[in-house]
N, C-alpha and C positions, 0 to 999 in steps of 0.2 A: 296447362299441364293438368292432366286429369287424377287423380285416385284412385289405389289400386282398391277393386269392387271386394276381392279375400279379403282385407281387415275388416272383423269385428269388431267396429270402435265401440261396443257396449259391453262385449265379454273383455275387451282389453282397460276397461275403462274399474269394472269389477274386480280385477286382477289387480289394478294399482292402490285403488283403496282398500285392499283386501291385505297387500302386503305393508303400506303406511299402515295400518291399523294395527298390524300384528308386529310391527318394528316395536312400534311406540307401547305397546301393549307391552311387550315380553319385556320391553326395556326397564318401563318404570315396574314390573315386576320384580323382575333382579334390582332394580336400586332398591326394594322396600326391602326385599329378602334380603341385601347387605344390609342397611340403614338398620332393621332388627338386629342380626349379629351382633352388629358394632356394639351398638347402645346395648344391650345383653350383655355383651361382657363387660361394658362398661358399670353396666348397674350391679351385676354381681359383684363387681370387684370391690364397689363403695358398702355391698351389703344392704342395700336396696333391693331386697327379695323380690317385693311384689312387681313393684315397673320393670323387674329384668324378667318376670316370669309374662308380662304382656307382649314386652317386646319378644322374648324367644317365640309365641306366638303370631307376633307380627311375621316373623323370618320364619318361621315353618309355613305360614302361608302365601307369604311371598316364593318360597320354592316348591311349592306344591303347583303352583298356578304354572312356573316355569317346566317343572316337570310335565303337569298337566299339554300344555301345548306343545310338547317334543314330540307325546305320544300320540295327540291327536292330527301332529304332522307326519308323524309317518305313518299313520293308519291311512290320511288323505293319497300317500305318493304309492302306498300298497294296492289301494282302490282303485288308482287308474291305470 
């Protein structure tokens, strides 16, 4: 049984580890952007200023990276 000669197995190979990257990527972003949240309001609430003001930082950059990659997906799907 032969192989069909149309597959790209290098551009399909680039495609796989392009979309594990960006799974895993966007995932543990959103877990850091919650992970911040949480512990933010957790620390506000005890009155723990400072560590609730790192974490709301942690969570605004963790949502900024998730934003960040929505836009720059659909700039890629606009492009082609």
């Amino acid at each position: 049984m032969m192989l069909a000669t149309g597959v790209d197995t290098s551009a399909l190979a680039k495609v796989v580890a392009s979309a594990l990257l960006a799974g895993i990527g966007i995932t543990a972003a959103f877990a850091v952007a919650v992970l911040g949240a949480t512990r933010f309001a957790d620390m506000r609430r005890e009155e723990r200023l400072a560590e609730a003001a790192v974490f709301a930082a942690l969570g605004i950059a963790g949502l900024g990276v998730c934003i960040a990659a929505v836009v720059v997906g659909i700039i890629i799907m606009v492009s082609k």
